[in-house]
C-alpha positions in Angstrom: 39.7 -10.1 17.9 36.8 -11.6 19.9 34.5 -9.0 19.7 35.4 -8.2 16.0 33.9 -12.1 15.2 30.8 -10.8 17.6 30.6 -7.7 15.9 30.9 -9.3 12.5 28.4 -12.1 13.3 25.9 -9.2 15.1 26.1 -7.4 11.7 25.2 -9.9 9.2 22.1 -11.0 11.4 20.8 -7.5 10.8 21.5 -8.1 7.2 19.2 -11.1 6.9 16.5 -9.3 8.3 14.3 -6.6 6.7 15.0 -3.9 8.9 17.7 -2.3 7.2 15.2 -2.2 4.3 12.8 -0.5 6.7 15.5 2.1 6.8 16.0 2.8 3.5 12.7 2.9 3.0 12.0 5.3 5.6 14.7 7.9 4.0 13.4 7.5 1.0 10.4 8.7 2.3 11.2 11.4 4.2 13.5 12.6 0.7 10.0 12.7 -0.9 8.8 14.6 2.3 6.5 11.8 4.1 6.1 12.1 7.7 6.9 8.8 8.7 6.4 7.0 12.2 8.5 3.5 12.6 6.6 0.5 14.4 3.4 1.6 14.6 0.9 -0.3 16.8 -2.6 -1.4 15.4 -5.4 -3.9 17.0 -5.7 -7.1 15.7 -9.5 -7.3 16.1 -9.6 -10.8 15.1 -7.2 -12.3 17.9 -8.0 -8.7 20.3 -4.3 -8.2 20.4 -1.5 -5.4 19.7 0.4 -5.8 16.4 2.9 -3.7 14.6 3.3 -2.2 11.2 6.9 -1.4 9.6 5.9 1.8 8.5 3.0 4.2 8.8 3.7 7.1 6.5 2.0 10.5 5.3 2.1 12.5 2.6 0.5 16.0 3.0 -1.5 18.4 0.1 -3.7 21.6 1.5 -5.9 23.6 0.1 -8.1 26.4 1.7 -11.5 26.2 2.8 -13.1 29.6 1.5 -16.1 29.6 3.7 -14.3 28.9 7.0 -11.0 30.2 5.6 -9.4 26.8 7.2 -7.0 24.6 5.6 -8.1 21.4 4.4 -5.4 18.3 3.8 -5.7 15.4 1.7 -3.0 12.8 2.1 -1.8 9.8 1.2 -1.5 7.3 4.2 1.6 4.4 3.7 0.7 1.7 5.2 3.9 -0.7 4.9 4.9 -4.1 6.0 8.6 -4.7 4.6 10.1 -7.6 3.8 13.3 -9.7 2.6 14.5 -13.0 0.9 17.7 -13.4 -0.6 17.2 -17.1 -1.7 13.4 -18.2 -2.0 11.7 -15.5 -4.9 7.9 -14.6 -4.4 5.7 -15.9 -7.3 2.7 -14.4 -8.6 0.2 -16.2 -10.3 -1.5 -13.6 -12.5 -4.3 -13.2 -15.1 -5.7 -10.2 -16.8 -7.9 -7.3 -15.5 -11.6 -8.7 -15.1 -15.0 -6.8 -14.7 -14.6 -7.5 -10.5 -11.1 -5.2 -10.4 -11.2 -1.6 -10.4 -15.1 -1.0 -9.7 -14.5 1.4 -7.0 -12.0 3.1 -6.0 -13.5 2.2 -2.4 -12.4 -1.6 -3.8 -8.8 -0.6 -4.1 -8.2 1.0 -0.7 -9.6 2.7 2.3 -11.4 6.6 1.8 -11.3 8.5 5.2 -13.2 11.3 5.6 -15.8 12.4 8.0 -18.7 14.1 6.2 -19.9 12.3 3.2 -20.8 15.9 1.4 -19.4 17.2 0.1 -16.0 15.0 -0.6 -18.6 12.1 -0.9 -18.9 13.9 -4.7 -15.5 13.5 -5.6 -15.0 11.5 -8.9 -12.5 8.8 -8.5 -12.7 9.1 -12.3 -10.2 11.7 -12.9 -8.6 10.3 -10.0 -8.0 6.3 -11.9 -6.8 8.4 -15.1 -3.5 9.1 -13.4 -3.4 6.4 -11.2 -0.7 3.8 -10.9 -3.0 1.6 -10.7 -4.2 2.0 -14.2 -0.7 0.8 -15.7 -1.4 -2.9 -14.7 -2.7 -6.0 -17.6 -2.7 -7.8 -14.6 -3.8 -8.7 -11.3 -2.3 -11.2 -8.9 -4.4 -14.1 -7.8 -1.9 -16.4 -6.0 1.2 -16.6 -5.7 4.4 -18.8 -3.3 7.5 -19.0 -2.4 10.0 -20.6 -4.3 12.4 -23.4 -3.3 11.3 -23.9 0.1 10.4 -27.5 -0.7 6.5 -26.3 -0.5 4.0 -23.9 -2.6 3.9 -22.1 1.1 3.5 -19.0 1.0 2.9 -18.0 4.6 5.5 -14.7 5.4 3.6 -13.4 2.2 0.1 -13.7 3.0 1.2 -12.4 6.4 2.7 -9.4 5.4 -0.9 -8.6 3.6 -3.1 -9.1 6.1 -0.8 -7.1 8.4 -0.6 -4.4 5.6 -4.4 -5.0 5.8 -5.6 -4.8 9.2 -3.3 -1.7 10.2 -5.2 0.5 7.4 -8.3 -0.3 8.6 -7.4 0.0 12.0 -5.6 3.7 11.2 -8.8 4.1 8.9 -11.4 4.7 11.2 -9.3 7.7 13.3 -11.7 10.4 11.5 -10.1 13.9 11.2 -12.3 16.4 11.0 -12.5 18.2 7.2 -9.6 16.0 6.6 -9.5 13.8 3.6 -7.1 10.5 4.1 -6.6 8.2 1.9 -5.0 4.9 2.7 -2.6 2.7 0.5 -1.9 -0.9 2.5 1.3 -2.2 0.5 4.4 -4.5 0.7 8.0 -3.5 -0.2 10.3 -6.7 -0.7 14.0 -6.9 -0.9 14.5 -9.9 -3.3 13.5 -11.1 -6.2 9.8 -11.1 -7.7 7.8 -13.8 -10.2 4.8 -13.2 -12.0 3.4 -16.6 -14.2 0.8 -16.1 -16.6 -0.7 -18.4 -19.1 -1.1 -17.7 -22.1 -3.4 -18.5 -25.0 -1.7 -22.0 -25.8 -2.4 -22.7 -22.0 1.2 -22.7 -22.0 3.1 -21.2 -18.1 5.1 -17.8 -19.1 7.1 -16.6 -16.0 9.4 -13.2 -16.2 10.7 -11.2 -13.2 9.0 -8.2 -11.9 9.5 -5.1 -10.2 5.9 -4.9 -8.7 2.5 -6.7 -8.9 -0.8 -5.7 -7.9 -2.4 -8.2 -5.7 -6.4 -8.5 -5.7 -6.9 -9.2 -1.9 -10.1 -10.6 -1.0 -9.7 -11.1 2.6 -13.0 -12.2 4.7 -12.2 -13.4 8.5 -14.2 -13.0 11.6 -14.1 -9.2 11.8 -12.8 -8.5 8.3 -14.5 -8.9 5.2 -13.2 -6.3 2.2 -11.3 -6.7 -0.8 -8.0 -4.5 -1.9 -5.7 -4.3 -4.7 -2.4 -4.2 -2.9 0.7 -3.1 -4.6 4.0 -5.1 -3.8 7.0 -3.1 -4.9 10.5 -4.5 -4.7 12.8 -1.7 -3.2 14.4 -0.2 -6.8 10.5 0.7 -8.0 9.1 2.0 -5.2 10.3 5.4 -5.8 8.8 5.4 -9.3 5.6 4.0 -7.9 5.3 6.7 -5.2 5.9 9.7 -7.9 2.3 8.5 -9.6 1.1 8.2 -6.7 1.8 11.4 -5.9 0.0 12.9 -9.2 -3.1 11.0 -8.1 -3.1 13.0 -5.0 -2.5 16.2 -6.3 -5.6 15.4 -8.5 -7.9 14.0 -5.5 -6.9 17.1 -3.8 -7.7 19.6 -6.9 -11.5 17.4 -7.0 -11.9 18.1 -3.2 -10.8 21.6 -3.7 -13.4 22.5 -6.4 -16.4 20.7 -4.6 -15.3 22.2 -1.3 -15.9 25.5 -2.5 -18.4 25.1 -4.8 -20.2 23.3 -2.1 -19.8 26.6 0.4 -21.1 28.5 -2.5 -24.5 26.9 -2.0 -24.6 26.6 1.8 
């Protein structure tokens, strides 16, 4: 009867935590055919110490290389810090799409690959007409965590600079001819905020599925701005199947420049 209690007690620990939403996650993923890698360890260059990531995850496309008659991949890197909160929301203070979001794809997250030309040529373009990305009024500013007594919104701001510093870190690992491009994200078990005011300067606040957060983090050794998608758990497989036709564009533009490139070499 003992260890029952223990064995109860054991289980709903866990269940305050975020790693069973790691785990879903994770099969998710690996349903959609991700490689994924659990705990992965990136340097904190600002403190010079070991940190870990929830997820670090890969999604594969290839094409062929006519000249050298190699394959090439272009993938979509996960970078994911997971996170849960059954009683305090997260609140997004939002306002519409500015001339500062979206100039670059380079603005929104981290291009990886080793020669410049030809994938340097790639239009991002055709690439933002598919995007996720491109389905968002609004960008995140702010935001805070509800009913903890305090606008604090510490384990938020945490899980993006983790999120952050990992895809950076993972980011300058060149492979050669590869193309990697790398997504740093949040996935939240809970419930999600956004406030926005409107033109009577009056607070609107509905509940979410996901935000995009304009992150314009400057430390020490960092200075670089993202949009960073935050996906509560039921969207994230909705999310990931645009993301998916982004790729499969990215990879027809590196595809076409590749071997028109060769043509000329």
């Amino acid at each position: 009867m003992e260890s029952e209690n223990i064995i109860k007690k054991i289980q709903e620990e866990i269940n305050k935590t975020g790693f069973p939403l790691e785990l879903r996650v994770s099969k998710l993923l690996k349903n959609r055919r991700y490689f994924v890698n659990h705990s992965a360890y990136y340097i904190d260059e600002d403190e010079g110490k070991s940190r870990e990531i929830d997820i670090l995850s890969h999604l594969n496309r290839i094409f062929r290389d006519k000249k050298t008659n190699q394959d090439i991949y272009v993938r979509n890197v996960l970078v994911i810090e997971c996170k849960k909160s059954d009683n305090k929301p997260w609140v997004f203070l939002e306002s519409g799409v500015d001339e500062y979001d979206d100039q670059d794809l380079e603005e929104l997250f981290v291009w990886n690959f080793e020669n410049t030309k030809p994938f340097g040529l790639i239009s991002t373009n055709y690439i933002k007409e598919v995007h996720p990305f491109k389905g968002y009024d609004y960008r995140a500013r702010n935001f805070f965590e509800a009913f903890k007594g305090s606008e604090t919104g510490e384990t938020i701001f945490k899980a993006l600079t983790a999120a952050v510093k990992a895809s950076l870190y993972y980011g300058k690992d060149k492979t050669k001819d590869d193309i990697c491009i790398y997504y740093p994200m949040v996935i939240f078990d809970g419930r999600m905020f956004q406030a926005i005011l409107d033109d009577a300067d009056k607070t609107n606040v509905s509940e979410i599925n996901s935000v995009l957060f304009t992150f314009k983090y400057k430390s020490l050794n960092y200075e670089r701005t993202f949009t960073i998608p935050i996906l509560r758990e039921n969207y994230v497989e909705e999310f990931l199947e645009k993301l998916e036709q982004s790729l499969e564009v990215a990879t027809k533009q590196a595809e076409m420049i590749r071997n028109r490139f060769s043509d000329f070499e």
